[in-house]
MOPAC internal coordinates of N, CA, C and O (Angstrom, degrees):
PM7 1SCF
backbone

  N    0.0000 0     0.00 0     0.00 0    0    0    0
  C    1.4274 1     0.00 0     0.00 0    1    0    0
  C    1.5246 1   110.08 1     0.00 0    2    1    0
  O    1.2310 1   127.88 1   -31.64 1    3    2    1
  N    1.4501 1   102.44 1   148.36 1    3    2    1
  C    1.6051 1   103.03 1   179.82 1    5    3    2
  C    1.5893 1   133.08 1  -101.68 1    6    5    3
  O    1.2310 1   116.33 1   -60.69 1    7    6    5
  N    1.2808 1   124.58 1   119.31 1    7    6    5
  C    1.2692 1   103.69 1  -164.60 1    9    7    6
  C    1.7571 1   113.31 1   -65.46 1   10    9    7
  O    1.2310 1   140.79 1   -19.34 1   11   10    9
  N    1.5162 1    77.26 1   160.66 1   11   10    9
  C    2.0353 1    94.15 1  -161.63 1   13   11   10
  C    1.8735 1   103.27 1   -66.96 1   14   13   11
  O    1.2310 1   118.98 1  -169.85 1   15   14   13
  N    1.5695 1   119.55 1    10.15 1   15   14   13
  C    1.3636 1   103.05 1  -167.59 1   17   15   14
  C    2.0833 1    65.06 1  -106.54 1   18   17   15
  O    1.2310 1   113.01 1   119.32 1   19   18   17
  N    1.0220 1   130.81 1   -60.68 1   19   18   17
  C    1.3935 1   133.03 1  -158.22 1   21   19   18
  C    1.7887 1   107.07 1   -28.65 1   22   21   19
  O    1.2310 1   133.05 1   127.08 1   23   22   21
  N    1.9394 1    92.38 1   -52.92 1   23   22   21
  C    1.0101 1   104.61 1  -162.07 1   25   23   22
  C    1.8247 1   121.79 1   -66.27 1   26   25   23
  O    1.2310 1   125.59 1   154.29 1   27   26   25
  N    1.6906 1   106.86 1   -25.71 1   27   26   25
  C    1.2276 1   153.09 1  -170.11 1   29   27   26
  C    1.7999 1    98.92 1   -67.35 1   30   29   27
  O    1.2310 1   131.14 1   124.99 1   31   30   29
  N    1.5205 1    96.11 1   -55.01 1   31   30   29
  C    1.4083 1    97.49 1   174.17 1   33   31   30
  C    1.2303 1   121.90 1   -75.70 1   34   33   31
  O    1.2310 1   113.50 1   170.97 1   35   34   33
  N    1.6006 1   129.89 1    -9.03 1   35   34   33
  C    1.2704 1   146.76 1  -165.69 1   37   35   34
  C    1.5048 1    95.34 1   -88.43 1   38   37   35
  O    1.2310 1   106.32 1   146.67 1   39   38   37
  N    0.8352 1   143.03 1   -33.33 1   39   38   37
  C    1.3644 1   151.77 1  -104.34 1   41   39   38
  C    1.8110 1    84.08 1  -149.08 1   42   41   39
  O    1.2310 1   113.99 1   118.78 1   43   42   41
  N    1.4483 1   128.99 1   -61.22 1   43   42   41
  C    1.3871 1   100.61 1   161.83 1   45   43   42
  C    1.2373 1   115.00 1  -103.31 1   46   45   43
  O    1.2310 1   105.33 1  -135.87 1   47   46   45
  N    1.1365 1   144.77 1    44.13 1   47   46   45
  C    1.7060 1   135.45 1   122.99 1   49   47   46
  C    1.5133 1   103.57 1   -67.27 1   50   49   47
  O    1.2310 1   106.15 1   132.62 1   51   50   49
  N    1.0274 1   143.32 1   -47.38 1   51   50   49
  C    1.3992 1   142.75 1   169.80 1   53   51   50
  C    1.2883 1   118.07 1   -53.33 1   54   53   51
  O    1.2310 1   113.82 1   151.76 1   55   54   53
  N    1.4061 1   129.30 1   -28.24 1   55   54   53
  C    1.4335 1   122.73 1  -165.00 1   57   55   54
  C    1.9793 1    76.68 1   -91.24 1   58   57   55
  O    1.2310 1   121.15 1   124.59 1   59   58   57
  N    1.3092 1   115.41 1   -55.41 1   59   58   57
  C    1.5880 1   114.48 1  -165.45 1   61   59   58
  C    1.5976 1   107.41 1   -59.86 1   62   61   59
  O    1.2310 1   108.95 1  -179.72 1   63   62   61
  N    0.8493 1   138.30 1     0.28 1   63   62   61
  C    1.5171 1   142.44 1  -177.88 1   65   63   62
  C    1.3213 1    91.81 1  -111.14 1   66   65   63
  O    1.2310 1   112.56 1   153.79 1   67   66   65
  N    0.9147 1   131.66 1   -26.21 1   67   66   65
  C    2.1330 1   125.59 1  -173.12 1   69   67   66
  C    1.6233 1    87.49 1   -93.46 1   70   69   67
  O    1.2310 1   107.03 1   136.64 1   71   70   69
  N    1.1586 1   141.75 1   -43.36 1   71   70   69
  C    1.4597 1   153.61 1   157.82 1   73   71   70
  C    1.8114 1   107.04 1   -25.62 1   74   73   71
  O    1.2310 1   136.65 1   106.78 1   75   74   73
  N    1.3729 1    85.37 1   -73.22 1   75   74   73
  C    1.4780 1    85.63 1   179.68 1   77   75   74
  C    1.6401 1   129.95 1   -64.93 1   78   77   75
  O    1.2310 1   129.03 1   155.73 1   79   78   77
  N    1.6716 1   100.21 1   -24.27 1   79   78   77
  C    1.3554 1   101.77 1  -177.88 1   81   79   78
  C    1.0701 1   114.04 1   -76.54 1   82   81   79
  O    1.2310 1   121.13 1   153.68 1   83   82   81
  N    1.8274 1   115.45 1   -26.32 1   83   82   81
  C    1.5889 1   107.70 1  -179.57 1   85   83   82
  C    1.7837 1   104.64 1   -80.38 1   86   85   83
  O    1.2310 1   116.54 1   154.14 1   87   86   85
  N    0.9186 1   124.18 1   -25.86 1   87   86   85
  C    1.3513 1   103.73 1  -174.22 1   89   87   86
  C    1.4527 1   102.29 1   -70.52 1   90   89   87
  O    1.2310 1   115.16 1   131.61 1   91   90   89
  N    1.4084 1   126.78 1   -48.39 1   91   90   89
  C    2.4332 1   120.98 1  -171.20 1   93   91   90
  C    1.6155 1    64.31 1   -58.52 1   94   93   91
  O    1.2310 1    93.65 1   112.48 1   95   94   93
  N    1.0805 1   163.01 1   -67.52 1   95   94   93
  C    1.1594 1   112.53 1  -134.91 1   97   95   94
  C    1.8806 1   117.12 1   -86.03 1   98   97   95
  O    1.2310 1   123.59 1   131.89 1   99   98   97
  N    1.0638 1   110.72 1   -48.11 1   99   98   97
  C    1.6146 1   103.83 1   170.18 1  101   99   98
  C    1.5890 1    93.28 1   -54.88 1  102  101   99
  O    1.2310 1   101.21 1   122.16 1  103  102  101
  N    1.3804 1   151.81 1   -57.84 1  103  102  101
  C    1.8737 1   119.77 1   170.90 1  105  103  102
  C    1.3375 1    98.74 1   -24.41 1  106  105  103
  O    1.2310 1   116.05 1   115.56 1  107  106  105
  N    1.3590 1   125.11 1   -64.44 1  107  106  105
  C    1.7053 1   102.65 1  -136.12 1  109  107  106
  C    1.3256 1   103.37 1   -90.85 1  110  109  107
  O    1.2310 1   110.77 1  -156.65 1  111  110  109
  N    1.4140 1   134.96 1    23.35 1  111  110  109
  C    1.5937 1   139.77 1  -165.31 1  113  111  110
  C    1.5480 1    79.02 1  -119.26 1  114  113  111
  O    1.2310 1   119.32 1   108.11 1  115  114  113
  N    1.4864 1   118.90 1   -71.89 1  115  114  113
  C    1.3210 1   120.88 1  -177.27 1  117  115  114
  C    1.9769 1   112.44 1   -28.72 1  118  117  115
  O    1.2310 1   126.92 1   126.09 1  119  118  117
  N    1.3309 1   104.30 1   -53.91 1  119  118  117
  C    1.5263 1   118.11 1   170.95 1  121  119  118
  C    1.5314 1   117.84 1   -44.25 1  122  121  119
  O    1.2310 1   129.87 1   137.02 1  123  122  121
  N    1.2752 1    98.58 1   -42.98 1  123  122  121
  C    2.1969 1   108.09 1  -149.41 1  125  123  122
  C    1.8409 1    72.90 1  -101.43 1  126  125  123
  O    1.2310 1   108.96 1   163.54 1  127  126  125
  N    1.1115 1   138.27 1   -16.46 1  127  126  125
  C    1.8171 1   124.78 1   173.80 1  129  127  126
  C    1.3736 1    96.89 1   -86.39 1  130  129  127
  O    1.2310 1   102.13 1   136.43 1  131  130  129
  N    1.3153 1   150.29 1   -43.57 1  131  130  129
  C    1.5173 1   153.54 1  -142.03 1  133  131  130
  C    1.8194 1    99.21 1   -94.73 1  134  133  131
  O    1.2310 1   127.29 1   146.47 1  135  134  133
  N    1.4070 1   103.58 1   -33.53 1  135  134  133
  C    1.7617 1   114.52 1  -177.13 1  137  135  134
  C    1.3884 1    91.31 1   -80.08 1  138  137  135
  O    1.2310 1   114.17 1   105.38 1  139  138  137
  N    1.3021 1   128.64 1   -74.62 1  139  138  137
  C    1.2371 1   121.52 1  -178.95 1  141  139  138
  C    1.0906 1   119.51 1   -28.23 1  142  141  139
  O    1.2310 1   108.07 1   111.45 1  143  142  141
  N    1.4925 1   139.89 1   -68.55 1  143  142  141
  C    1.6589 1   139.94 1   170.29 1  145  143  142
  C    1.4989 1   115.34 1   -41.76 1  146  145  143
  O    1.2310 1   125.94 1   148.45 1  147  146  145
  N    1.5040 1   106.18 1   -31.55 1  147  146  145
  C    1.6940 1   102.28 1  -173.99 1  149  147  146
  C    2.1299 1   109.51 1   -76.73 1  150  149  147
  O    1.2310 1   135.43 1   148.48 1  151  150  149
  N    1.5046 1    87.75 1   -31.52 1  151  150  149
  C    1.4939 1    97.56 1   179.13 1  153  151  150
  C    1.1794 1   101.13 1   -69.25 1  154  153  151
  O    1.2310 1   110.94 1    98.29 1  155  154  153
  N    1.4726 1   134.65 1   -81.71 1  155  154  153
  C    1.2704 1   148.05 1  -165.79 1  157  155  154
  C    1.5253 1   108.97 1   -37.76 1  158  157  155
  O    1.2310 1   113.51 1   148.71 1  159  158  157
  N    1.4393 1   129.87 1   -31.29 1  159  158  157
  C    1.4233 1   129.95 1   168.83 1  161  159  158
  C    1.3822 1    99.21 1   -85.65 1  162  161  159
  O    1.2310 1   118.58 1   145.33 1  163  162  161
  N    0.9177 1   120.32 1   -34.67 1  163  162  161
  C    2.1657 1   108.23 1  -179.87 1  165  163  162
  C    1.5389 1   103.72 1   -77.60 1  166  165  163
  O    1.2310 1   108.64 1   166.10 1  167  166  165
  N    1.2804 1   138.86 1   -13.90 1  167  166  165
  C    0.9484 1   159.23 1   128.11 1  169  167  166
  C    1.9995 1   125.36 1   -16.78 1  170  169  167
  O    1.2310 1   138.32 1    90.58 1  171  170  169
  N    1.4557 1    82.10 1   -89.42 1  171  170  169
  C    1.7131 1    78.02 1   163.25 1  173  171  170
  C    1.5408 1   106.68 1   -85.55 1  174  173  171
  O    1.2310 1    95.83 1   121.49 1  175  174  173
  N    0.8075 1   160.09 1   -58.51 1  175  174  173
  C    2.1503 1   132.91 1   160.56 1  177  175  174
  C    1.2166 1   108.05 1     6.45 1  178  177  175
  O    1.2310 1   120.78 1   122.10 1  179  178  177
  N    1.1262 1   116.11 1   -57.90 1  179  178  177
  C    1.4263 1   127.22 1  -148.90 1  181  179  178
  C    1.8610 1    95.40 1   -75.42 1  182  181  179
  O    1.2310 1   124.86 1   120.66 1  183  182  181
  N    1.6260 1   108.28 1   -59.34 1  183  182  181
  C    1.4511 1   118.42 1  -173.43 1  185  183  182
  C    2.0756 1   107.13 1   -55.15 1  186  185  183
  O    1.2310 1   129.69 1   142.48 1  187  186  185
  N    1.6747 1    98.93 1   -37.52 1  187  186  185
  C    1.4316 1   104.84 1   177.50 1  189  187  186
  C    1.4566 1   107.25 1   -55.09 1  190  189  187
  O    1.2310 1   109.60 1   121.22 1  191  190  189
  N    1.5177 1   137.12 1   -58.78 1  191  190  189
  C    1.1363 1   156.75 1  -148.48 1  193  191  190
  C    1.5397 1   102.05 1   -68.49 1  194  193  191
  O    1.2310 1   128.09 1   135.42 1  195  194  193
  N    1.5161 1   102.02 1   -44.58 1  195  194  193
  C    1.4873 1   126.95 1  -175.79 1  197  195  194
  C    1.7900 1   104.20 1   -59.93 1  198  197  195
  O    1.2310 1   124.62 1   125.85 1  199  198  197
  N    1.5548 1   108.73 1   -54.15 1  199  198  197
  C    1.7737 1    96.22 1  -179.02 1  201  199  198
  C    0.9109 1   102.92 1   -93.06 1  202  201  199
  O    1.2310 1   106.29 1   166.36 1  203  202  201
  N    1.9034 1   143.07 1   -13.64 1  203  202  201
  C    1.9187 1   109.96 1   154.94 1  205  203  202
  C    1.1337 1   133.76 1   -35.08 1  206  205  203
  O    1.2310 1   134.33 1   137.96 1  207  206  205
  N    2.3399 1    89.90 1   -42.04 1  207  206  205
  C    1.9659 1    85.71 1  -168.10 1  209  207  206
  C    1.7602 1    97.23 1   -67.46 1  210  209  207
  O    1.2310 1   125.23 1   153.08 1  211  210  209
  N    1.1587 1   107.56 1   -26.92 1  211  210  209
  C    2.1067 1   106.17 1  -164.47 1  213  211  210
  C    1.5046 1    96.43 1   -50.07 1  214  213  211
  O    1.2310 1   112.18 1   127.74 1  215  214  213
  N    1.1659 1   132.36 1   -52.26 1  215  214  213
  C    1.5707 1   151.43 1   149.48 1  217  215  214
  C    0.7816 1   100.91 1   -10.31 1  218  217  215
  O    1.2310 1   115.67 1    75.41 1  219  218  217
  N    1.2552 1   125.83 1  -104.59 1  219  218  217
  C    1.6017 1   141.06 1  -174.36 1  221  219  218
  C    1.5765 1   113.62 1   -34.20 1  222  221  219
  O    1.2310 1   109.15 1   123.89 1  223  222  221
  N    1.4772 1   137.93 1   -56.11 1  223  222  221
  C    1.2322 1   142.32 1   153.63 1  225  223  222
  C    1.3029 1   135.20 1   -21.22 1  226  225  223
  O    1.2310 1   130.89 1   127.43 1  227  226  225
  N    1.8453 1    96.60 1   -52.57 1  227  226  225
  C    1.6777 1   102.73 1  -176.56 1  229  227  226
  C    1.5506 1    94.02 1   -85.85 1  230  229  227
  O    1.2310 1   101.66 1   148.25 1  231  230  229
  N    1.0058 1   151.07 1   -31.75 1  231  230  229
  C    1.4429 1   165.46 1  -133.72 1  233  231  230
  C    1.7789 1    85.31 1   -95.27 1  234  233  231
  O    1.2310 1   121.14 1    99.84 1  235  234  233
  N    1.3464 1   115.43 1   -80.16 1  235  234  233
  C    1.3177 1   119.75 1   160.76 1  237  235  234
  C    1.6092 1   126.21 1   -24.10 1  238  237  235
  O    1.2310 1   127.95 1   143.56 1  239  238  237
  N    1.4559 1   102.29 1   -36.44 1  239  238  237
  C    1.7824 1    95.57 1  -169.81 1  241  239  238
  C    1.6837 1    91.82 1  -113.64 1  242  241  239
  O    1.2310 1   116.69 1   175.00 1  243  242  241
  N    1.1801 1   123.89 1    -5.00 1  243  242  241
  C    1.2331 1   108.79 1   167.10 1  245  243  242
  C    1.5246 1   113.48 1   -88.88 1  246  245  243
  O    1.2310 1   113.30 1   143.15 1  247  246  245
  N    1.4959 1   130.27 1   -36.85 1  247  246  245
  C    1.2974 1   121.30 1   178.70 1  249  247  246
  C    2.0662 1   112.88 1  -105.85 1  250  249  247
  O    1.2310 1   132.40 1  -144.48 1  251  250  249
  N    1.0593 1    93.65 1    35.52 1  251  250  249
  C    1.8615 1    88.76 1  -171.81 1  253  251  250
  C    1.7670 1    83.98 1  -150.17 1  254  253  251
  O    1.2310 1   118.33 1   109.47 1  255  254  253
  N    1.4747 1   120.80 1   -70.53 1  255  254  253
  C    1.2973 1   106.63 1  -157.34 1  257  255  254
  C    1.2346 1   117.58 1   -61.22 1  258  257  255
  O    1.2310 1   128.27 1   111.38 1  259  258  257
  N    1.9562 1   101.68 1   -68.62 1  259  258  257
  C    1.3650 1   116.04 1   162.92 1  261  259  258
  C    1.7762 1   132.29 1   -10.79 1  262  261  259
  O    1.2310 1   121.90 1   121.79 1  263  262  261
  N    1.5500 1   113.97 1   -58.21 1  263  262  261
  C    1.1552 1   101.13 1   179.18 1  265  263  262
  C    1.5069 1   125.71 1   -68.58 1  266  265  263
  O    1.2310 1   129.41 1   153.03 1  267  266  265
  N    1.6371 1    99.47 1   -26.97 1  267  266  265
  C    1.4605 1   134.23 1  -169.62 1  269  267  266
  C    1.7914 1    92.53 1   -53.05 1  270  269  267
  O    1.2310 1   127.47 1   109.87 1  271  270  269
  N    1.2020 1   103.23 1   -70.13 1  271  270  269
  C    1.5967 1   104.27 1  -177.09 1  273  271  270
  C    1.3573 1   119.35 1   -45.00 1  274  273  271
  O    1.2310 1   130.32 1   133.79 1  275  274  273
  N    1.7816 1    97.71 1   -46.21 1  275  274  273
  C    1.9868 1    84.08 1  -178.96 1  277  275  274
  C    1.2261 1   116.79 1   -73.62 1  278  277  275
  O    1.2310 1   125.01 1   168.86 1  279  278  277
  N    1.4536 1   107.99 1   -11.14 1  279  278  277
  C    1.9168 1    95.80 1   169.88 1  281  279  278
  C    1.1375 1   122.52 1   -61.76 1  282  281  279
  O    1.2310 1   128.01 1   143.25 1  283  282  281
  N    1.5522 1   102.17 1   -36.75 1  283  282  281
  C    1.5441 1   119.38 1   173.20 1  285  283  282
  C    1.4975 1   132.35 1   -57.22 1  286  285  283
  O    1.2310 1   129.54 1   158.78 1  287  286  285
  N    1.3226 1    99.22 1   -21.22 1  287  286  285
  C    1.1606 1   130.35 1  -176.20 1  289  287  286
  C    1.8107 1   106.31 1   -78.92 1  290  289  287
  O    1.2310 1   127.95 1   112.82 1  291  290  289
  N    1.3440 1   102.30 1   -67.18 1  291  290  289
  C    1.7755 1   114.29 1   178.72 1  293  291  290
  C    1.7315 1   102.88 1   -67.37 1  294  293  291
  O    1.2310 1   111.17 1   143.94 1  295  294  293
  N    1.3601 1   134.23 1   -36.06 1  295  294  293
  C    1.2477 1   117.43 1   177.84 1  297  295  294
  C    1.5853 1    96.64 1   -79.69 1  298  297  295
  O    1.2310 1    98.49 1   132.06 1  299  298  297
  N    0.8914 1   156.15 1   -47.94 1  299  298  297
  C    1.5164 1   148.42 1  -159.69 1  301  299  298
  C    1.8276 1    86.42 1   -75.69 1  302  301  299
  O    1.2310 1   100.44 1  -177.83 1  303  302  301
  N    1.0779 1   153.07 1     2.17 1  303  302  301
  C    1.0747 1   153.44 1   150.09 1  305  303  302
  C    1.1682 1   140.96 1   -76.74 1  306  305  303
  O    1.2310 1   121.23 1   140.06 1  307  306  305
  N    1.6780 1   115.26 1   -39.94 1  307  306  305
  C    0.9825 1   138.42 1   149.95 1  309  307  306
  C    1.6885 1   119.99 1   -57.15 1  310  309  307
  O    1.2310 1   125.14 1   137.95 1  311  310  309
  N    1.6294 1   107.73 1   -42.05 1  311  310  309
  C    1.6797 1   101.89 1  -178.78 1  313  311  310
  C    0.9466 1    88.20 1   -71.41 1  314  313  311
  O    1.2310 1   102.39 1   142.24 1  315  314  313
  N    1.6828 1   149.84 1   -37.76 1  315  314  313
  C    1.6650 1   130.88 1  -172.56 1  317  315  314
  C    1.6161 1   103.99 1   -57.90 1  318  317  315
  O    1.2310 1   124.05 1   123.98 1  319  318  317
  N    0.9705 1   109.84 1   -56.02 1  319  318  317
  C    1.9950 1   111.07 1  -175.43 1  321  319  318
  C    1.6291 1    93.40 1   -53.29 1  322  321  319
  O    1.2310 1   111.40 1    89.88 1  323  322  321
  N    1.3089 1   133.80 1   -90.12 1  323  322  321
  C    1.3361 1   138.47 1  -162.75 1  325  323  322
  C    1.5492 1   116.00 1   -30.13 1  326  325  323
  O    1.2310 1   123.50 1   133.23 1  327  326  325
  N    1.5680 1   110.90 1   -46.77 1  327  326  325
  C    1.7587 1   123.11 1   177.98 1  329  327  326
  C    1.4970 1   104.23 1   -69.80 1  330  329  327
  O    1.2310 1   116.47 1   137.18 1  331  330  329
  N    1.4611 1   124.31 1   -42.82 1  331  330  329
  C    1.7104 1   137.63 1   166.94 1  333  331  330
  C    1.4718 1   103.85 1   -45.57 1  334  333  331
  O    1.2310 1   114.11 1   131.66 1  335  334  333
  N    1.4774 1   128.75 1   -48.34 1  335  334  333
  C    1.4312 1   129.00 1  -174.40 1  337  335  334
  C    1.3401 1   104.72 1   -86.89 1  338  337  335
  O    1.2310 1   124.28 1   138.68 1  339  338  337
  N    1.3036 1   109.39 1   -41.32 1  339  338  337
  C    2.2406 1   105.76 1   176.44 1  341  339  338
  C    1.3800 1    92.62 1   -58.75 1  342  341  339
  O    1.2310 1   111.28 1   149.35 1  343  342  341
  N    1.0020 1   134.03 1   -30.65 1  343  342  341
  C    1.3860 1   113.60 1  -153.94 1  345  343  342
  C    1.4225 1   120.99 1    79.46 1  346  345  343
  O    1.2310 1   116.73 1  -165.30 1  347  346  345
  N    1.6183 1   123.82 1    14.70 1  347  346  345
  C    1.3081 1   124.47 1  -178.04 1  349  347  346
  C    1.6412 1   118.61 1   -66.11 1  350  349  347
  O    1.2310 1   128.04 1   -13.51 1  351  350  349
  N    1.2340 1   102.13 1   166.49 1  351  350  349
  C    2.1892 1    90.56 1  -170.71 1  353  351  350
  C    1.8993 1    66.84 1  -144.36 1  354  353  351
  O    1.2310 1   139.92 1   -25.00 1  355  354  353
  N    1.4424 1    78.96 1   155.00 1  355  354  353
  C    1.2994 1   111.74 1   151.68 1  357  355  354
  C    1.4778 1   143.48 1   -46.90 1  358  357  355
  O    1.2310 1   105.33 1   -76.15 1  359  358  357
  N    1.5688 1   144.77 1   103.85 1  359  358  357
  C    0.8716 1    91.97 1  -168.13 1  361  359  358
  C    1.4657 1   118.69 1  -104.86 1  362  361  359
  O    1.2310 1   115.93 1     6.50 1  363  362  361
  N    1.1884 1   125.33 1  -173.50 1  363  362  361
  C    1.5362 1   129.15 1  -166.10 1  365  363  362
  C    1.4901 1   116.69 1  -107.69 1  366  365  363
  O    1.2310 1   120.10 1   180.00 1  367  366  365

């Protein structure tokens, strides 16, 4: 049998170890909530950053490429008419 001071002390090392376990654990909830917010905003940054460049791209191919081609388009048209009137051939 155990004396009642042994047992007494048994009794709070156990309550202080259930003490300690609940607090690492609200730390590590507190932790895995604080990571989450830091991700989840680097997260959408990332998605924001993502439709500027989409922005920036079509913006780019609508006023730079786009016209670029149909010029390309009417001069590669014109050397067909001009080589059609030289009379130029291909050569082989």
């Amino acid at each position: 049998m155990v004396p009642e001071a042994v047992e007494a002390i048994a009794v709070y090392v156990g309550l202080l170890r259930d003490i300690i376990m609940l607090v690492l654990l609200l730390a590590l909830l507190a932790t895995v909530i604080l990571t989450y917010r830091k991700v989840s905003q680097a997260i959408g940054s990332v998605g924001r950053i993502v439709k500027t460049t989409e922005e920036m791209v079509a913006s780019v191919q609508d006023n730079i490429v786009g016209p670029a081609s149909k010029g390309s388009g009417v001069a590669f048209g014109v050397g067909k008419v001009v080589a059609f009137l030289r009379g130029s051939k291909k050569q082989e």
